[in-house]
C-alpha positions as a LaTeX table, in Angstrom:
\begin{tabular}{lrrr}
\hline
Residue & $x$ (\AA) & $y$ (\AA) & $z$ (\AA) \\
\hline
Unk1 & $-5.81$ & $-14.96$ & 2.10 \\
Unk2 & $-8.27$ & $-17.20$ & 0.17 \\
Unk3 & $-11.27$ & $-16.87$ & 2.98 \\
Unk4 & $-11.95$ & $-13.56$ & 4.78 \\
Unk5 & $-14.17$ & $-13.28$ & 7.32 \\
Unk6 & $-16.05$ & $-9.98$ & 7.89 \\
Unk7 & $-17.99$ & $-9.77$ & 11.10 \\
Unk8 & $-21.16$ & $-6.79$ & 10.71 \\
Unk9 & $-23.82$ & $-5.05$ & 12.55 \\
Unk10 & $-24.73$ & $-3.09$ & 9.10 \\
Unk11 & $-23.27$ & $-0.19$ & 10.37 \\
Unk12 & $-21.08$ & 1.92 & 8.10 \\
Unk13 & $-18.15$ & 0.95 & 9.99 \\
Unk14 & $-18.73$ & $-2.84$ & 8.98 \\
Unk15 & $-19.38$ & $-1.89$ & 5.28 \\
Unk16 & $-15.88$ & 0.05 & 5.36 \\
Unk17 & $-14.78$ & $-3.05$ & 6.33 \\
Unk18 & $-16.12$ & $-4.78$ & 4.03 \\
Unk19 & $-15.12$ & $-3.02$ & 1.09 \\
Unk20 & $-12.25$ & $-3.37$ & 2.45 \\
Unk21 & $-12.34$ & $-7.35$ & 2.48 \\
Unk22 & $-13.61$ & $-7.30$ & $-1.17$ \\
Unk23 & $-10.43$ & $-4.94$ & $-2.08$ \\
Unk24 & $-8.00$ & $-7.59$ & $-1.28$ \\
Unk25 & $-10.37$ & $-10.80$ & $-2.40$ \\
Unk26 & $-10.39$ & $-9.51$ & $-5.91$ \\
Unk27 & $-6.51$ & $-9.14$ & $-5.78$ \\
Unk28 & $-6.21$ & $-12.57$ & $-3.85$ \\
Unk29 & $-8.72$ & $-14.48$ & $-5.28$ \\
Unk30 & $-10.14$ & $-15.20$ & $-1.84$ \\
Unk31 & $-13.58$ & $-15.46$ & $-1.14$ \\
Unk32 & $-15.25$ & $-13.18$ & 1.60 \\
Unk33 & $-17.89$ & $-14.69$ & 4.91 \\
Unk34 & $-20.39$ & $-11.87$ & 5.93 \\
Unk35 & $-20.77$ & $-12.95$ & 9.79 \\
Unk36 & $-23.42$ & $-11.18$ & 12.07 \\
Unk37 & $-23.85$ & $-12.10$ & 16.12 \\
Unk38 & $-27.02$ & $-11.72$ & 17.36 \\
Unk39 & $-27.48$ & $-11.25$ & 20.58 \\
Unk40 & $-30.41$ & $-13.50$ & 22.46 \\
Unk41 & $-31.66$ & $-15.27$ & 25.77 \\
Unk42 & $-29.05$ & $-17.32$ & 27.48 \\
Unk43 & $-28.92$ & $-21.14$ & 26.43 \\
Unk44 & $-31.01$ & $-20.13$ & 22.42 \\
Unk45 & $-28.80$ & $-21.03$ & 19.77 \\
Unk46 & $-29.04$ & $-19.87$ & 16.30 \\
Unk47 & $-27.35$ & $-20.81$ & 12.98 \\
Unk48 & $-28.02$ & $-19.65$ & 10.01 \\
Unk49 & $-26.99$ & $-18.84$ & 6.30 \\
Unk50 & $-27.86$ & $-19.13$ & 2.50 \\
Unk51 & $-29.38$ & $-22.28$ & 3.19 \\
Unk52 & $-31.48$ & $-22.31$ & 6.02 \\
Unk53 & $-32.31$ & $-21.82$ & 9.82 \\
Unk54 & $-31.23$ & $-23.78$ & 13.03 \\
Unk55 & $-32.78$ & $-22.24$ & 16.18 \\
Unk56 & $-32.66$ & $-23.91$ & 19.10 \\
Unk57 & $-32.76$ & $-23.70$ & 23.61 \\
Unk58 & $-36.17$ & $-21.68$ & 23.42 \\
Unk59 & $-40.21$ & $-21.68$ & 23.41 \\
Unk60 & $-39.64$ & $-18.55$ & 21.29 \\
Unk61 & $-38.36$ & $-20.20$ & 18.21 \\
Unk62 & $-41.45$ & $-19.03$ & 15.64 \\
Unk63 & $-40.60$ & $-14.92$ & 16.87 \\
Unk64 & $-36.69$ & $-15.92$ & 16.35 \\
Unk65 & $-37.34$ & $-17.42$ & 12.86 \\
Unk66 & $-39.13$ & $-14.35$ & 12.13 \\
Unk67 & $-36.16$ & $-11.98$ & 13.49 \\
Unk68 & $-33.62$ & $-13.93$ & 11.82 \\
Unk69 & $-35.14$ & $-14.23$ & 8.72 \\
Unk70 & $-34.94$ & $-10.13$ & 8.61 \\
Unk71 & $-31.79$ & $-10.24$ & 9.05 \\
Unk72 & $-31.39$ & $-13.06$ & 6.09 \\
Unk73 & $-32.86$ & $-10.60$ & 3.69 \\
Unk74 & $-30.74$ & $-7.75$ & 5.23 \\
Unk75 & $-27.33$ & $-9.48$ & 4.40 \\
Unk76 & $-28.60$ & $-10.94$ & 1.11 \\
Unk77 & $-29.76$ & $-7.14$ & 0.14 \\
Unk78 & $-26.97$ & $-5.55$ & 1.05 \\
Unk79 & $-24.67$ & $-8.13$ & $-1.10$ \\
Unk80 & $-26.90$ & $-7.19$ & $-4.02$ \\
Unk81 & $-26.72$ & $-3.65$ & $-3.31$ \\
Unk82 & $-22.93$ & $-3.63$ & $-3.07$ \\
Unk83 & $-22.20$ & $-5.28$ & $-6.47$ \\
Unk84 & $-19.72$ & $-7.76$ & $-4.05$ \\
Unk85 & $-18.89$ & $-11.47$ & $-6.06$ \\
Unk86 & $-17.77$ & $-14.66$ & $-4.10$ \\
Unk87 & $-19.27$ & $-13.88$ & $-1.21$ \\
Unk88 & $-21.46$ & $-16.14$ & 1.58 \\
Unk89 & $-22.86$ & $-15.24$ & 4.81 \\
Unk90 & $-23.59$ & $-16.66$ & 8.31 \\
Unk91 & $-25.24$ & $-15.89$ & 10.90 \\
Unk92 & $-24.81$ & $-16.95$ & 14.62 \\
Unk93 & $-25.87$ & $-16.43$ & 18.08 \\
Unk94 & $-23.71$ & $-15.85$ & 21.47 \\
Unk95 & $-20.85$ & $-13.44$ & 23.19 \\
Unk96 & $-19.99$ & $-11.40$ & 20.14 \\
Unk97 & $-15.75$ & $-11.96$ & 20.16 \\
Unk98 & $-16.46$ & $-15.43$ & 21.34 \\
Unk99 & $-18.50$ & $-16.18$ & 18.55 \\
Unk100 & $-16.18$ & $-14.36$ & 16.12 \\
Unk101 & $-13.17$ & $-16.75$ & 17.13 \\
Unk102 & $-15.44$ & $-19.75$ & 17.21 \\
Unk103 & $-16.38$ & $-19.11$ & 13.51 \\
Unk104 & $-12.69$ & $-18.30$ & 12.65 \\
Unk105 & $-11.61$ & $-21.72$ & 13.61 \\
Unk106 & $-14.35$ & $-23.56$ & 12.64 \\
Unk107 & $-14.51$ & $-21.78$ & 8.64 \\
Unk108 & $-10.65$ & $-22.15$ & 8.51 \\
Unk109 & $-10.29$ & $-18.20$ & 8.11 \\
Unk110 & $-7.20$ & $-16.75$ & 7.10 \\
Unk111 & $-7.73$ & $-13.42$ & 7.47 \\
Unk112 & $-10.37$ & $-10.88$ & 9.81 \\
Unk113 & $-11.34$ & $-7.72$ & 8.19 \\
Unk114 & $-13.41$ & $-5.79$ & 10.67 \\
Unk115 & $-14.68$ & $-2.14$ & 12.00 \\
Unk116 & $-13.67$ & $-0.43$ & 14.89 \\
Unk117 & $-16.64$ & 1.26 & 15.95 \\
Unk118 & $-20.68$ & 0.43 & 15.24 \\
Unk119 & $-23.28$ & 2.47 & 14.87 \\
Unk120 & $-26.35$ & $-0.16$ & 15.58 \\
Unk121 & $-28.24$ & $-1.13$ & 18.76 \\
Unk122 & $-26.40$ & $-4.49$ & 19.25 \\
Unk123 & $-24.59$ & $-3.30$ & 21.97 \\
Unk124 & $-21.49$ & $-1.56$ & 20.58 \\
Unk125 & $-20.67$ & $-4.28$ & 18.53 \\
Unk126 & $-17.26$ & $-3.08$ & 17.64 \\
Unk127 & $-16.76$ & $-0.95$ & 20.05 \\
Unk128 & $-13.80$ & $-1.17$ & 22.56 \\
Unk129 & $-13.50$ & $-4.44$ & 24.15 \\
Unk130 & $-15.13$ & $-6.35$ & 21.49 \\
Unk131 & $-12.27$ & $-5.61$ & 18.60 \\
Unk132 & $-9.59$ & $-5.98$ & 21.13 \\
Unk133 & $-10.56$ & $-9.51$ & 22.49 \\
Unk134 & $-11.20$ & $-10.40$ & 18.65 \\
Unk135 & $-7.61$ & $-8.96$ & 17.77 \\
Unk136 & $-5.81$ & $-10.84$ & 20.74 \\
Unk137 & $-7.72$ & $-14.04$ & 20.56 \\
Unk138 & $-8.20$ & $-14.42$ & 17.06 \\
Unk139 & $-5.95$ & $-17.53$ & 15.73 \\
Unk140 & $-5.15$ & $-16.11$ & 12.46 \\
Unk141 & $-4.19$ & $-11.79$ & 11.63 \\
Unk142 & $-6.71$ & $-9.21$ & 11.94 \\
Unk143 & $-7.64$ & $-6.05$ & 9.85 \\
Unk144 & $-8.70$ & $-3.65$ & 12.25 \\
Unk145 & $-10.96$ & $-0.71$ & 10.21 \\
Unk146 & $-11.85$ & 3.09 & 12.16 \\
Unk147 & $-12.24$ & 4.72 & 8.72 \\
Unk148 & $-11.10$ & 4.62 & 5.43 \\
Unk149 & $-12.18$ & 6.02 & 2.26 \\
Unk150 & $-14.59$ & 4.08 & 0.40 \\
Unk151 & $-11.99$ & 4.27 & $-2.32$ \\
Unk152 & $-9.16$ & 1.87 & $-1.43$ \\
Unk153 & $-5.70$ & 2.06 & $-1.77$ \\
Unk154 & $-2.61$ & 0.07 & $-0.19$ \\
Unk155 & 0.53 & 2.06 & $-1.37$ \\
Unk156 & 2.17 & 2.78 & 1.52 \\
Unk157 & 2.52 & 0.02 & 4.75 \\
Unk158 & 4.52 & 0.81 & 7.64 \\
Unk159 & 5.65 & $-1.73$ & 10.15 \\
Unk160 & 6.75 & $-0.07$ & 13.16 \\
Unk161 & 8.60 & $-2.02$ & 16.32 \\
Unk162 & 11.57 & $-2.32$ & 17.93 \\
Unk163 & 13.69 & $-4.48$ & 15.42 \\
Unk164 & 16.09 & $-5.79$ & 18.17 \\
Unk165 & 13.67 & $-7.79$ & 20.17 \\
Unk166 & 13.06 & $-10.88$ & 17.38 \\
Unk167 & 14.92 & $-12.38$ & 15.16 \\
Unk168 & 12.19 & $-14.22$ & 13.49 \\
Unk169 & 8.28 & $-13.04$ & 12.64 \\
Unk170 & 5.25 & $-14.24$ & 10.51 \\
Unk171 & 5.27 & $-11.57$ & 8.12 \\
Unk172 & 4.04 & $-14.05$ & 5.38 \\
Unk173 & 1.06 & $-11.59$ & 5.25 \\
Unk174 & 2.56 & $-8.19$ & 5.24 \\
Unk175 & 4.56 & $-9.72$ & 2.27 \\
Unk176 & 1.62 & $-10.94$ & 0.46 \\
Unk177 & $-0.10$ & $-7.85$ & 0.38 \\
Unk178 & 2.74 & $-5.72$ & $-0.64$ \\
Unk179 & 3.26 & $-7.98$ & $-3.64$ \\
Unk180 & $-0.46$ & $-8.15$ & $-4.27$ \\
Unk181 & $-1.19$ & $-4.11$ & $-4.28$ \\
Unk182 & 2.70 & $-3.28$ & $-5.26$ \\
Unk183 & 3.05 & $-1.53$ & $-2.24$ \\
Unk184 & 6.03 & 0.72 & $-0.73$ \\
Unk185 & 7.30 & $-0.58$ & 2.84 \\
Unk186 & 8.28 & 1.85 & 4.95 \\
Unk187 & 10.30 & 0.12 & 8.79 \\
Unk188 & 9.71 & 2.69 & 11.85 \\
Unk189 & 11.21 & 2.99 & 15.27 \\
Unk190 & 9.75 & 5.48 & 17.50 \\
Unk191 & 12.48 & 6.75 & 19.25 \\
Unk192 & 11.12 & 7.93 & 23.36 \\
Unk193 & 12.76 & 9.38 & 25.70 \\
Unk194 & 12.13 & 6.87 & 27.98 \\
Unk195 & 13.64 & 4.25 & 25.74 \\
Unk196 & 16.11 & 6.16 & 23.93 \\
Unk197 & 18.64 & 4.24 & 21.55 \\
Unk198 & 21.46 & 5.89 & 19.23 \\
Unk199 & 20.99 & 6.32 & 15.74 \\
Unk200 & 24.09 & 3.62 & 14.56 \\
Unk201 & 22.15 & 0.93 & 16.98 \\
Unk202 & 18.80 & 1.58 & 15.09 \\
Unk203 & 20.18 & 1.29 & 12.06 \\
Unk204 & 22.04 & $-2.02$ & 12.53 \\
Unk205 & 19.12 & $-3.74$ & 14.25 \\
Unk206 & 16.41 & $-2.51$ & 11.32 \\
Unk207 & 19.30 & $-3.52$ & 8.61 \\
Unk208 & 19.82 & $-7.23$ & 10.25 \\
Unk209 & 15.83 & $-7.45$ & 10.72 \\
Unk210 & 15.27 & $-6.76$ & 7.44 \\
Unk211 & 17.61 & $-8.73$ & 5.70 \\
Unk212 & 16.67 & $-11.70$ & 8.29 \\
Unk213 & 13.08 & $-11.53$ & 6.52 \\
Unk214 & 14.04 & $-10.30$ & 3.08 \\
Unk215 & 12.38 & $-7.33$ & 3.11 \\
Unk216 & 13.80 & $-5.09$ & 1.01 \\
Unk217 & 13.46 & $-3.01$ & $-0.67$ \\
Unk218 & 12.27 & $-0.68$ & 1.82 \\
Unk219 & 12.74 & 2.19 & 3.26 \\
Unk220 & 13.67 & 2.88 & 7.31 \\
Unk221 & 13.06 & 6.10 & 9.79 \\
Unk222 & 13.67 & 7.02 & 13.05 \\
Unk223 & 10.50 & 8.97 & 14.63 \\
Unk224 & 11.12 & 10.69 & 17.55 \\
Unk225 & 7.96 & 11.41 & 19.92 \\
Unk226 & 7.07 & 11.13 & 23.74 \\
Unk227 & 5.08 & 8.05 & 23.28 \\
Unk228 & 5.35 & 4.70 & 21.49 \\
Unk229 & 2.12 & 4.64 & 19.90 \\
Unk230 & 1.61 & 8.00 & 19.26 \\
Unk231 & 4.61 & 8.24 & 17.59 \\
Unk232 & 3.37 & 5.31 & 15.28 \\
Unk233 & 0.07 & 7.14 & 14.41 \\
Unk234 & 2.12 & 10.56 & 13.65 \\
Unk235 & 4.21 & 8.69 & 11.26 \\
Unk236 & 1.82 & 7.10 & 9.49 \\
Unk237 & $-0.71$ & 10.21 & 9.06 \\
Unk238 & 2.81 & 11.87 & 8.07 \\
Unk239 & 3.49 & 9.65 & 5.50 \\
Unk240 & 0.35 & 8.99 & 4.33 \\
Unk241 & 0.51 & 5.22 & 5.36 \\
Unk242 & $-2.49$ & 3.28 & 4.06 \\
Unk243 & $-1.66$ & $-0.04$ & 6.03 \\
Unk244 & 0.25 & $-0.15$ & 9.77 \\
Unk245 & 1.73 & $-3.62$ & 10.45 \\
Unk246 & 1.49 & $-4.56$ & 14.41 \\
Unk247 & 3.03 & $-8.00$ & 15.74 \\
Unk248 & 1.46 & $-9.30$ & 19.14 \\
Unk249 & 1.10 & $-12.27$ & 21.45 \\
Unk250 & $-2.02$ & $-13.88$ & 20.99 \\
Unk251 & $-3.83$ & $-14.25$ & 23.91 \\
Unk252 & $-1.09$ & $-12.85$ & 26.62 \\
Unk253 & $-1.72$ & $-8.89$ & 25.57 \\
Unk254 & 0.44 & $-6.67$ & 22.92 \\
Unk255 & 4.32 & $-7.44$ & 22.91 \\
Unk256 & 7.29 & $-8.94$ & 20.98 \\
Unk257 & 7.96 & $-5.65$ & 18.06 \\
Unk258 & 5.79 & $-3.47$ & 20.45 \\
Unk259 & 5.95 & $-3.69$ & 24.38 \\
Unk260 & 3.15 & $-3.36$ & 26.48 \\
Unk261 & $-0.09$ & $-2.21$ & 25.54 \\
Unk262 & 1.28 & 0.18 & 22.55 \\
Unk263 & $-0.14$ & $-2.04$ & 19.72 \\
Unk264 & $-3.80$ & $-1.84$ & 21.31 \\
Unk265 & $-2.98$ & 2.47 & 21.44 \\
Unk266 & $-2.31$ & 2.15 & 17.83 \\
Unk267 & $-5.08$ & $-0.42$ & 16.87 \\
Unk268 & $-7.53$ & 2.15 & 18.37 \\
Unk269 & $-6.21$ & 5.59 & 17.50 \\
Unk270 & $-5.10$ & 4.95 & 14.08 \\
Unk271 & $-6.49$ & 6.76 & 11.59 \\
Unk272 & $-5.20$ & 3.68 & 8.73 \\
Unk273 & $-6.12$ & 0.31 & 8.85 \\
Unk274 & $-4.02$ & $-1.87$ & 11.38 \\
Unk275 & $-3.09$ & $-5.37$ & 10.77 \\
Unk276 & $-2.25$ & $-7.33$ & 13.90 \\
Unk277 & $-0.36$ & $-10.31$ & 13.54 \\
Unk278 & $-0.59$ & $-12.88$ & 16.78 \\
Unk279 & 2.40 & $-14.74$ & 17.62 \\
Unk280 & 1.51 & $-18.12$ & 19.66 \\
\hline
\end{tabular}
C-alpha cells in the first residue's frame, strides 16, 4: 500500500475518503494521489498537476486553462486546509471510471480509496455506476467509502463468503491492514434459506479456509438471514465492523467468496467501508 489513489469531486464523500486514504498512508508509509475527472467536449484532453497544464483537441484551450487552473488552486487548498503530508495530485479529462483505471495502471496504484456518493455537479461522480465499474475494473483492490466518521478506526474487519468455493485468495491486503491497525478478524457465512448448509459443514470449510491462508487468530459466525448481502450488512452493523472484506472477479461481475451480484448489494448498502478484492 505505498501509493493510494483517491479519486474527488470535493464533495464530502471524497474528503471521507480521503481521510480515509491518509489513515492508512501514515500507518503504511504510502503516499496518497488526489485525482479529479473533469468532464469536457469530446476529443479535448487535459492533464494536469503540481507542475503544469497540458490541454489539448480544442479552440477553447485559454477558457480551459482558466477552468482548470481553479480547480489547481482547489486541490492545492484543500491539501493545505487538511493538514494531509505526502500527498500529490492530478488532474485528467474523459469517462470518469475509464479515466480512474487508466490512471491506476499508468501511476502503478496499489490501492483505491474512494466515496460512494457525490454531492457536486459533475454528474454524480460517485454515484451508482461509476463506483461499481471502478470496483470491477480496477486492476488492483478498492476501498469503497458511503460514510464514516471523520475519526477513523479499523478494529474490527469481517470477511464474509462462502469458505468452500476457493481454496486459494489474495488476501495479502486484508492481512496487511490487520497487522498495520492491530485489528480483530471476524470470518462470516450468511446462512439463507435458499442455500442452507449445516452447522458441522460451515465449520469445517471456515476452519480449512482459514488455516489454508493463516488467518488466525480469528474469530467465525454463522448469520442467519433471508438474503446474502443483507445478512453481511446486519452482521457487520451488529458487530460494529469497521472494515468488510469482499473477493470478486474483475471484470466478469461479483463471484468466487460471494455469488452473483451480492458483493455489489454489500458495496452499496454498507454502512462500513468495503474493500473489494478482484481476482483475474
Amino acid at each position: 500500500m505505498k501509493k493510494i489513489l483517491v479519486p474527488t469531486d470535493f464533495s464530502s464523500h471524497a474528503d471521507r475518503a480521503l481521510r480515509y486514504a491518509h489513515a492508512i498512508a501514515q500507518k503504511s508509509g504510502g503516499e496518497i494521489v488526489l485525482l479529479n475527472v473533469m468532464l469536457t467536449p469530446d476529443h479535448t484532453s487535459i492533464e494536469a498537476g503540481p507542475s503544469g497544464i497540458n490541454i489539448s483537441g480544442t479552440s477553447e484551450s485559454q477558457y480551459l486553462s482558466g477552468v482548470v487552473q481553479k480547480v489547481k488552486a482547489n486541490m492545492e487548498a484543500k491539501i493545505a486546509r487538511l493538514g494531509l503530508e505526502n500527498i500529490t495530485y492530478h488532474i485528467t479529462s474523459g469517462n470518469i471510471s475509464q479515466a480512474i483505471v487508466n490512471h491506476i495502471e499508468s501511476l502503478n496504484i496499489d490501492l483505491v480509496v474512494m466515496g460512494t456518493q457525490g454531492e457536486s455537479n459533475y454528474d454524480a461522480f460517485f454515484v451508482g455506476s461509476n463506483a461499481e465499474k471502478v470496483v470491477r475494473l480496477a486492476p488492483c483492490p478498492v476501498i469503497t467509502v458511503r460514510d464514516n466518521p471523520d475519526s477513523i478506526t479499523l478494529k474490527k474487519i469481517v470477511l464474509a463468503g462462502d469458505f468452500s468455493r476457493s481454496k486459494t485468495l489474495p488476501l495479502d491486503y486484508l492481512k496487511d491492514l490487520r497487522t498495520l491497525f492491530e485489528a480483530e478478524l471476524y470470518l462470516v457465512h450468511v446462512n439463507t434459506p435458499a442455500h442452507f448448509t449445516s452447522t458441522a459443514d460451515l465449520l469445517k470449510s471456515s476452519t480449512d479456509f482459514a488455516l489454508n491462508h493463516a488467518l488466525a487468530p480469528y474469530t467465525f459466525d454463522i448469520y442467519c438471514d433471508f438474503v446474502e448481502d443483507d445478512g453481511i450488512n446486519h452482521y457487520a452493523e451488529f458487530i460494529g465492523a469497521d472494515l468488510i472484506v469482499v473477493v470478486s472477479h474483475k471484470r466478469r461481475g461479483f463471484a468466487r467468496l460471494l455469488g452473483g451480484s451480492v458483493s455489489e448489494g454489500v458495496v452499496n448498502a454498507a454502512l462500513a467501508p468495503v474493500l473489494t478484492i478482484g481476482l483475474a
